[in-house]
Backbone as JSON, one array per atom type, in Angstrom:
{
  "sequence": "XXXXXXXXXXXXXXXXXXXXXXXXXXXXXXXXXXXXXXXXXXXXXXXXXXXXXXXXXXXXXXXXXXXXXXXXXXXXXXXXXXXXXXXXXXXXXXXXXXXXXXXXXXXXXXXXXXXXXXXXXXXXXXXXXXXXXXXXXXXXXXXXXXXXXXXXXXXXXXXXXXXXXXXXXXXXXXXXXXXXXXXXXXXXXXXXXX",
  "N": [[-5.13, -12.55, 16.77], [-6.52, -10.25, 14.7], [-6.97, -9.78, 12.41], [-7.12, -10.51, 9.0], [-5.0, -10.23, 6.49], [-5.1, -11.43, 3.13], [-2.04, -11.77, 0.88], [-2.99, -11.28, -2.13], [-3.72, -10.57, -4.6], [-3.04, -9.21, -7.4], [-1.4, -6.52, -9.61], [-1.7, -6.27, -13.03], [0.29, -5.73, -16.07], [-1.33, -4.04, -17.65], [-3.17, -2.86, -15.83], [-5.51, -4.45, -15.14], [-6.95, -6.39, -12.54], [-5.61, -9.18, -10.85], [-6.16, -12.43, -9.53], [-4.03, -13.85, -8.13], [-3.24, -15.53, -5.71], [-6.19, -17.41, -5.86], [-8.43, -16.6, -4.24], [-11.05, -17.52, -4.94], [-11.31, -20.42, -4.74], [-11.94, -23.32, -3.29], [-10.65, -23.96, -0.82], [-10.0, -21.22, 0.43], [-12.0, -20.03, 0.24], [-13.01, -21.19, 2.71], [-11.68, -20.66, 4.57], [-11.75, -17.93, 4.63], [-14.34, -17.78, 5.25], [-14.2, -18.54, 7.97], [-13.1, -16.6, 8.98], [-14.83, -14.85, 8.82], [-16.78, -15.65, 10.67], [-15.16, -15.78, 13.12], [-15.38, -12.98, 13.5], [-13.04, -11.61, 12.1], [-11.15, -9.29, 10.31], [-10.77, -8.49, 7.13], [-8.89, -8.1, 4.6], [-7.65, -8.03, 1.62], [-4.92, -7.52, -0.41], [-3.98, -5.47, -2.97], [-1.17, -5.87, -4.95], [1.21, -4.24, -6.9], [4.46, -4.07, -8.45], [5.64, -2.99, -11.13], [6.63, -0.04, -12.09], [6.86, 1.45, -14.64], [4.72, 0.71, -16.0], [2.58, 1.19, -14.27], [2.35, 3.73, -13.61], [1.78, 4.38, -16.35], [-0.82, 3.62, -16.28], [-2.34, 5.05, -13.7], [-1.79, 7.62, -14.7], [-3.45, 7.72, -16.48], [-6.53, 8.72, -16.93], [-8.76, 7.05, -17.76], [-8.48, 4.59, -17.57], [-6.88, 4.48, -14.66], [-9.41, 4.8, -13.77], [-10.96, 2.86, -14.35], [-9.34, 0.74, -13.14], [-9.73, 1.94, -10.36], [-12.65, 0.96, -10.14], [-12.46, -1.61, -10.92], [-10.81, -2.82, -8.46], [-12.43, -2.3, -5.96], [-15.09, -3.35, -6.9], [-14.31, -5.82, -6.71], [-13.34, -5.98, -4.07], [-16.38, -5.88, -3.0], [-17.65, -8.34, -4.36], [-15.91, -10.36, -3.58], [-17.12, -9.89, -0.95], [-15.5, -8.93, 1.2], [-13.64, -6.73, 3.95], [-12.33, -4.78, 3.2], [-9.46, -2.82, 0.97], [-6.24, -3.16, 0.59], [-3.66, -1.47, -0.87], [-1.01, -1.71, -2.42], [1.19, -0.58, -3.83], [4.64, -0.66, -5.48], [7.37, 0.94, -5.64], [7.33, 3.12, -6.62], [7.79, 6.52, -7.96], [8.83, 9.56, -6.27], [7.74, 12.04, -7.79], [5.69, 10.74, -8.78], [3.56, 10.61, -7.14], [1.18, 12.19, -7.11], [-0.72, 11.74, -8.75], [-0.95, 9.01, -8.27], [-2.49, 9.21, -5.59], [-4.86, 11.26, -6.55], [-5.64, 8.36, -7.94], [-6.49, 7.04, -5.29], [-8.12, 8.5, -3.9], [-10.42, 8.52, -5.49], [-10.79, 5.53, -5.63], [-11.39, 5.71, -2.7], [-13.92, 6.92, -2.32], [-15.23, 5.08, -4.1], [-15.18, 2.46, -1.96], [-16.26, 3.18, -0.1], [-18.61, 2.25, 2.43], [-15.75, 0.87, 3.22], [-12.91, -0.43, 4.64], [-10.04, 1.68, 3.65], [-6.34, 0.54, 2.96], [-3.4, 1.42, 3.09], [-0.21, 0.34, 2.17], [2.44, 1.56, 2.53], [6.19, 2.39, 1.38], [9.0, 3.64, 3.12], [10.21, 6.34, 3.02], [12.76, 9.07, 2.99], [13.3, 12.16, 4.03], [16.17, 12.82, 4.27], [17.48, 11.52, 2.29], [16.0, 12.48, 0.17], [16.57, 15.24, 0.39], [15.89, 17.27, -1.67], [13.29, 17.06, -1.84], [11.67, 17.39, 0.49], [9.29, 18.98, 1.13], [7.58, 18.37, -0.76], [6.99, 15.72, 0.16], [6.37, 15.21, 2.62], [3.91, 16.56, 2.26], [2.53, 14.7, 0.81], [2.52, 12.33, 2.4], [0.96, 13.56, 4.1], [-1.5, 13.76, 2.71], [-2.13, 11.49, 2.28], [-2.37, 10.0, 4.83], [-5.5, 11.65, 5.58], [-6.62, 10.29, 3.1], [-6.38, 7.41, 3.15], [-7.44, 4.54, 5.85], [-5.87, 2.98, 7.07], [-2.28, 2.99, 7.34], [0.17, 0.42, 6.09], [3.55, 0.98, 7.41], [6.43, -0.01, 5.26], [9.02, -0.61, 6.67], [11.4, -2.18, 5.78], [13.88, -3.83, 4.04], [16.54, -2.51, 3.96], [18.5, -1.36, 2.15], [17.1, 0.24, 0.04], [15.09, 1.89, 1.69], [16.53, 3.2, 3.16], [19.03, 3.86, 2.33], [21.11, 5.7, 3.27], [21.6, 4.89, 5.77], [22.35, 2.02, 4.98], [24.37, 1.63, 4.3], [26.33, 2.84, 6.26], [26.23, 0.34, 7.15], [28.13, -3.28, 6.91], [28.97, -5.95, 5.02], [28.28, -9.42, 5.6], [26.25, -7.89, 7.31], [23.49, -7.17, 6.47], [21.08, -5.17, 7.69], [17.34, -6.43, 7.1], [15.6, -5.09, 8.73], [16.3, -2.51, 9.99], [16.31, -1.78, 13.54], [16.79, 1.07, 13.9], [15.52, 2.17, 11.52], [12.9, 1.3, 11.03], [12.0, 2.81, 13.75], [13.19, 5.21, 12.71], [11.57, 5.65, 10.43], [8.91, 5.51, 11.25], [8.9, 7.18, 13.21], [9.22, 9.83, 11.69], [7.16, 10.11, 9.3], [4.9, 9.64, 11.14], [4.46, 12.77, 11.53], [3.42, 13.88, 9.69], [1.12, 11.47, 9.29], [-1.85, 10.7, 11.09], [-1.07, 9.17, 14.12], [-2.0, 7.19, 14.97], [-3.4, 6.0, 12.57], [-1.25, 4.43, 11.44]],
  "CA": [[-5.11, -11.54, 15.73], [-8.36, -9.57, 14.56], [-7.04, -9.09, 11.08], [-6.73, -11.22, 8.17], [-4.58, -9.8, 5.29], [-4.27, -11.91, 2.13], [-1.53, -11.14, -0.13], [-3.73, -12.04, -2.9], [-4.3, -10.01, -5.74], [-2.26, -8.25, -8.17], [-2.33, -5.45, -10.94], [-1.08, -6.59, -14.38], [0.7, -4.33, -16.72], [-2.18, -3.52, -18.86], [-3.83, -2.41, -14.59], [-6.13, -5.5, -14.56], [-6.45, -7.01, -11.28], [-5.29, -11.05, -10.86], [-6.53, -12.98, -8.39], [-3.04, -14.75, -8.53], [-3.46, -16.48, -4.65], [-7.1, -17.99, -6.05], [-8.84, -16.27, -3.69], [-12.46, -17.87, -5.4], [-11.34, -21.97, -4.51], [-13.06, -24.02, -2.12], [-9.97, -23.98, 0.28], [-9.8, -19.96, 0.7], [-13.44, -19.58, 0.82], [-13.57, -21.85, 3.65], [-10.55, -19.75, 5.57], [-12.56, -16.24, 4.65], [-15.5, -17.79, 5.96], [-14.4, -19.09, 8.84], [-12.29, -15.62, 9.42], [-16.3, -13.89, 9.16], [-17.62, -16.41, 11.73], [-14.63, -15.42, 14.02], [-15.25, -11.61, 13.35], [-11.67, -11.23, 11.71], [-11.79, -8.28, 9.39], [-10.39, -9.86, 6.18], [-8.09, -6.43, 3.82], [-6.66, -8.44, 1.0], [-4.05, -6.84, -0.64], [-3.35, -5.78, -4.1], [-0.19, -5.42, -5.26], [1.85, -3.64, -8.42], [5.76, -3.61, -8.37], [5.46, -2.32, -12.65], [6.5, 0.95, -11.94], [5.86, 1.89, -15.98], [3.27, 0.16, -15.96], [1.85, 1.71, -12.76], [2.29, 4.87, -13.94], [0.91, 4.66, -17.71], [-2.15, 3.39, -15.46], [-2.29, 5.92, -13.3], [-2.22, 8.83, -15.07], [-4.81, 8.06, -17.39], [-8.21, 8.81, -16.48], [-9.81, 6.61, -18.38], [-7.46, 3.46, -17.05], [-6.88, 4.67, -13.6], [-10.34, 5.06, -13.22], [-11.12, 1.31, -14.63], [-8.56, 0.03, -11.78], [-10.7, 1.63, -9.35], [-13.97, 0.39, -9.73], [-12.03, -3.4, -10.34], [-10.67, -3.02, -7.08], [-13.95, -1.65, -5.97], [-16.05, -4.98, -7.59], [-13.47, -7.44, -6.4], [-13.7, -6.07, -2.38], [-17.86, -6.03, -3.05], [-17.98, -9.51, -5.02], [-15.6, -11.16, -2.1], [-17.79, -9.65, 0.51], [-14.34, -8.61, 2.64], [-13.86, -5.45, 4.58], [-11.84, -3.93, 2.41], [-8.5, -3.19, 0.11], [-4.84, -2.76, 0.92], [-2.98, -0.87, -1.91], [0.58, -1.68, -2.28], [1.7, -0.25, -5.39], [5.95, 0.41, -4.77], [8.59, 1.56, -6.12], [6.77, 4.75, -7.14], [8.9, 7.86, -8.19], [7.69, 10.64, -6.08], [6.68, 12.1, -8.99], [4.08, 9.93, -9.37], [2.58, 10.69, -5.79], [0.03, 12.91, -7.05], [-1.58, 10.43, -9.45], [-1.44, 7.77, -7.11], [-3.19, 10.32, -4.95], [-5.94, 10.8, -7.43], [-6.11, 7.05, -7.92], [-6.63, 6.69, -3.69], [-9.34, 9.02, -3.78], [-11.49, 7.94, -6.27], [-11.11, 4.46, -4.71], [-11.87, 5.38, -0.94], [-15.36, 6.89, -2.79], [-15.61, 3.34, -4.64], [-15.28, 1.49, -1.62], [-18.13, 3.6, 0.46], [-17.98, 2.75, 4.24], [-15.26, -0.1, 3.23], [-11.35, 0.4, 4.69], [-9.1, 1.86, 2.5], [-5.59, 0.07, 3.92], [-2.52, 1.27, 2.36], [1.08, -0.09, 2.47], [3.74, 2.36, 1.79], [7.62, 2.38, 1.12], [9.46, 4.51, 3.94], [11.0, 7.4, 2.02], [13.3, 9.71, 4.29], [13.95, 13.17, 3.54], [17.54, 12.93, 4.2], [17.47, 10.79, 0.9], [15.43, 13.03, -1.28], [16.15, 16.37, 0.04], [14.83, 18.74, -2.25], [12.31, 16.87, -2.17], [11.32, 17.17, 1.74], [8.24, 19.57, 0.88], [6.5, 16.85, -1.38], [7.17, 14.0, 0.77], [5.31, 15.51, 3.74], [2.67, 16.6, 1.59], [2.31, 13.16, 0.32], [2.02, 11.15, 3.71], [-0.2, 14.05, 4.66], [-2.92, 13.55, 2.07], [-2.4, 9.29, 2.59], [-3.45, 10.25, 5.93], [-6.78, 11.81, 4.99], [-7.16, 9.1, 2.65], [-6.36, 5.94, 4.01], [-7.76, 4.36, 6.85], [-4.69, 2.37, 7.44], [-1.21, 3.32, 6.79], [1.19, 0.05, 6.59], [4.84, 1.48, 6.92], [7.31, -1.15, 5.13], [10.37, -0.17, 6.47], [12.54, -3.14, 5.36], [14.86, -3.54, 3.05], [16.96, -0.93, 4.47], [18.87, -0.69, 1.23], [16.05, 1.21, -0.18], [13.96, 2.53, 2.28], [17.32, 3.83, 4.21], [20.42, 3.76, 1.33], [22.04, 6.27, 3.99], [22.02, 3.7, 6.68], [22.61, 0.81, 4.57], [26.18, 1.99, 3.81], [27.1, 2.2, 7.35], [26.35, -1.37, 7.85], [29.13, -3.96, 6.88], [28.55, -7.2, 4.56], [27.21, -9.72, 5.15], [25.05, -7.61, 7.56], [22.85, -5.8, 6.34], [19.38, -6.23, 8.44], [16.28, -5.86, 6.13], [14.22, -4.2, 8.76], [17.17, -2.13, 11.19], [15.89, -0.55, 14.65], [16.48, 2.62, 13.88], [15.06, 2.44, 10.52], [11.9, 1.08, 11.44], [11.86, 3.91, 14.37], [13.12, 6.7, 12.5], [10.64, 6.25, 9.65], [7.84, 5.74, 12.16], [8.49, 8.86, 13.27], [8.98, 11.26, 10.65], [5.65, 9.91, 9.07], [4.06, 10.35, 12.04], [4.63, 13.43, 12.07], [2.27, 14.3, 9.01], [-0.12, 11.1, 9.24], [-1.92, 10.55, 12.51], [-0.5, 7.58, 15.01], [-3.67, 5.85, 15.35], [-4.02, 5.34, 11.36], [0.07, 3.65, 11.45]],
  "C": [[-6.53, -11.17, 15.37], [-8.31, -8.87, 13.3], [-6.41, -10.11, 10.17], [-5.67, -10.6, 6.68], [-3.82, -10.48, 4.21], [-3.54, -11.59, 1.38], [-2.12, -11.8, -1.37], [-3.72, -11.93, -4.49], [-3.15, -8.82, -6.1], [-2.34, -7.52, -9.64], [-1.45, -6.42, -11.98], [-0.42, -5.36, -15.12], [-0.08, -3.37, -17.52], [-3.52, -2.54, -17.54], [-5.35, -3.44, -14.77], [-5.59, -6.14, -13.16], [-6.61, -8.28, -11.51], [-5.67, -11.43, -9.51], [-5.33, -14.35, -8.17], [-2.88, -16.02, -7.18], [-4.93, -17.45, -4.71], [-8.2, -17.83, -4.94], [-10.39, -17.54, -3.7], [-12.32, -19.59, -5.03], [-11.46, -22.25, -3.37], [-11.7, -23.72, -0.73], [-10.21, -22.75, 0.82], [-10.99, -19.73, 1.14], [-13.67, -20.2, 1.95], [-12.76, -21.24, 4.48], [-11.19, -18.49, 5.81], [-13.62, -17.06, 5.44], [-15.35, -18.08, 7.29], [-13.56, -17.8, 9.79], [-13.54, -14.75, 9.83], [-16.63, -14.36, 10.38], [-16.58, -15.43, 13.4], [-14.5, -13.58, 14.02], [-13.68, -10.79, 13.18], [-12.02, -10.31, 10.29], [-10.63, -8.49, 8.02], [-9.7, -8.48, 5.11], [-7.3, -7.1, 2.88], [-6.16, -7.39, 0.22], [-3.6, -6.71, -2.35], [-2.38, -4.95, -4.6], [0.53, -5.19, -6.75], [3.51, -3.0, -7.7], [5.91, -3.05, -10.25], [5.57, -0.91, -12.43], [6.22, 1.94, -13.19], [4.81, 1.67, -15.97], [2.53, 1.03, -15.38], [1.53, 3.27, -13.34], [1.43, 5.59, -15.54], [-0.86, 4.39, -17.02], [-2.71, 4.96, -14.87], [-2.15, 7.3, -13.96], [-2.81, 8.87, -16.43], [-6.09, 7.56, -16.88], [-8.95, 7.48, -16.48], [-9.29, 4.51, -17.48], [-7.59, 3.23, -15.36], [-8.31, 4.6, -12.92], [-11.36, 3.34, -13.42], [-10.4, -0.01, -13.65], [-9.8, 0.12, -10.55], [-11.98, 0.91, -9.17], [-13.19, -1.2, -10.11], [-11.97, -3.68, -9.33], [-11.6, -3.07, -5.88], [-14.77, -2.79, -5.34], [-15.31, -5.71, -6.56], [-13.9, -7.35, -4.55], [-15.17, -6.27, -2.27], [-18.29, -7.31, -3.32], [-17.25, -10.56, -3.65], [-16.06, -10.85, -0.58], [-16.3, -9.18, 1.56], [-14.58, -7.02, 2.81], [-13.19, -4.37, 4.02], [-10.42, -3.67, 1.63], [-7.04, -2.52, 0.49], [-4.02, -2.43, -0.28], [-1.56, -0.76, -1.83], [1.28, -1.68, -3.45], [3.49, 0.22, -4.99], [7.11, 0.07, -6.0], [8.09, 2.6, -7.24], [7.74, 5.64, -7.04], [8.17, 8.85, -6.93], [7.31, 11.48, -6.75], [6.27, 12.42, -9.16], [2.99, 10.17, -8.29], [1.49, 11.24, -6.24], [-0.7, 12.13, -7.94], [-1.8, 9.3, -8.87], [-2.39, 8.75, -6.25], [-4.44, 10.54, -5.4], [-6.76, 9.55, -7.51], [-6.98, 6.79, -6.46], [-7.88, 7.29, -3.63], [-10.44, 8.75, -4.41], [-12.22, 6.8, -5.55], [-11.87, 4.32, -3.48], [-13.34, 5.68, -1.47], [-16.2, 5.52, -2.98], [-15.94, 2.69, -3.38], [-16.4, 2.0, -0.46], [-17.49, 3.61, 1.57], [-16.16, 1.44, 4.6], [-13.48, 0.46, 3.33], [-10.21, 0.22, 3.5], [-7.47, 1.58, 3.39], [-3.96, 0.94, 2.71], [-1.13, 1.29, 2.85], [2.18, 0.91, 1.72], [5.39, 2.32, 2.02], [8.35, 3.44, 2.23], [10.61, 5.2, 2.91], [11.63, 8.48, 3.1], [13.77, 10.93, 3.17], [15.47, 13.68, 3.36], [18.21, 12.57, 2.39], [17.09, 10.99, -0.16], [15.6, 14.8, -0.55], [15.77, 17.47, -0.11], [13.78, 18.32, -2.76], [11.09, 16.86, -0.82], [9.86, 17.69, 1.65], [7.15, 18.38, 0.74], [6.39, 15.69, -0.61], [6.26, 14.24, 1.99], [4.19, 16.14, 3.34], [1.66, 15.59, 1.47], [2.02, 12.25, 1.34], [1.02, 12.15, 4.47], [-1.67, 13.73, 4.21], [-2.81, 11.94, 2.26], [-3.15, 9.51, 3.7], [-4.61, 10.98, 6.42], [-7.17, 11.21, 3.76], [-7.17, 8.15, 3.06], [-6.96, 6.25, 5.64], [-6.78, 3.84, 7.74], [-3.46, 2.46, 6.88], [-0.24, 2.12, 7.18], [2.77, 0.64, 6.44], [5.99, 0.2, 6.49], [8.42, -0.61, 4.93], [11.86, -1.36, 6.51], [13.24, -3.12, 4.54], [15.37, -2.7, 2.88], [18.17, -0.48, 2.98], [18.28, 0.31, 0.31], [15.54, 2.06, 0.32], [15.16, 3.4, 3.06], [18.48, 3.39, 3.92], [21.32, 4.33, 2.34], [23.05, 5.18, 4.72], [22.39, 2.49, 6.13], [24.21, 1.05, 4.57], [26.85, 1.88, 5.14], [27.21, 0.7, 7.53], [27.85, -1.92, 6.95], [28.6, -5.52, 5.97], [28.96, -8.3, 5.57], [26.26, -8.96, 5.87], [24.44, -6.54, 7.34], [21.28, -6.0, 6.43], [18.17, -5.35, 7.36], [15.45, -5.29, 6.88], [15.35, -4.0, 10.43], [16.29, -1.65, 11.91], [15.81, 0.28, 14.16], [15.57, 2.78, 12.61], [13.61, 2.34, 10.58], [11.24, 2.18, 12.19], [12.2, 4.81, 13.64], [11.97, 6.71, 10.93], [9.23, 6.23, 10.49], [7.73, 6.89, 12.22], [8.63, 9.96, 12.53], [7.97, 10.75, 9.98], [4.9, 10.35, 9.67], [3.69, 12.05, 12.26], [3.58, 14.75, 10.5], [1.27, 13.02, 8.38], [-0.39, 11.2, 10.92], [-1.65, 8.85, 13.31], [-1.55, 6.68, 14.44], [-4.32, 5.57, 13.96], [-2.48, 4.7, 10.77], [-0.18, 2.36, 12.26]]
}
């Protein structure tokens, strides 16, 4: 592997970041360091399921803009390569303030990768909302450097398909689901940042 990604760090409700995996103790520092030595490029991850929360954050300036430079500090102060943003169960909405937020950040973090993990949202499932949604993975992909797609938990990410299935099975990360959000993403970010 040639990529380290701690799940490490998480927002609070008030959009402070936690260093809730202890990133800063002698064990971790000796795993990051020994991830530098082996030229493993190190993207810990901070995460916000608070979707109030997330959102009273986010669309205030003054807040939203106090996240970024934390997030900012924290990738600069741990010397790593850079920050994976996995904020979910966002309305779409909210996309355009998260959007805001992303940009500020990729500034913040300079030449440092901006990684972000997103929720597979299918237009079948929103829509009248098909416009916005390919808007929205268009501008991720002139922001981010890295787009993870988390298409699991197919009750969410793919309510359609969940219903066909049958109890007990219902697979948290189906074939097709996996493939068909691949590709309708793809199809307004570019491959080679999925």
């Amino acid at each position: 592997f040639d990529t380290l990604a701690p799940f490490s760090y998480e927002v609070t409700q008030t959009g402070n970041v936690s260093d809730v995996l202890k990133l800063t103790t002698p064990q971790w520092k000796n795993v990051l360091s020994e991830a530098k030595k082996n030229k493993i490029t190190i993207i810990p991850s901070f995460l916000w399921m608070d979707t109030g929360a997330m959102i009273t954050v986010l669309q205030n300036e003054t807040k939203r803009t106090s996240l970024s430079k934390q997030i900012a500090n924290t990738v600069t102060t741990m010397n790593v390569d850079g920050a994976d943003i996995d904020f979910e169960w966002m309305n779409n909405s909210d996309h355009p303030a998260f959007l805001i937020f992303l940009k500020d950040l990729k500034i913040r973090l300079n030449e440092k990768l901006l990684t972000c993990s997103i929720e597979a949202k299918f237009p079948s499932n929103y829509p009248d909302e098909k416009q916005s949604l390919d808007a929205y993975y268009k501008e991720l992909g002139s922001v981010c450097d890295e787009v993870r797609i988390m298409a699991y938990d197919m009750r969410f990410s793919d309510p359609v398909l969940a219903k066909e299935e049958t109890a007990p099975y219902i697979p948290s990360a189906d074939v097709r689901t996996v493939r068909d959000s691949v590709e309708y993403i793809a199809t307004s970010i570019p491959r080679e940042k999925i």
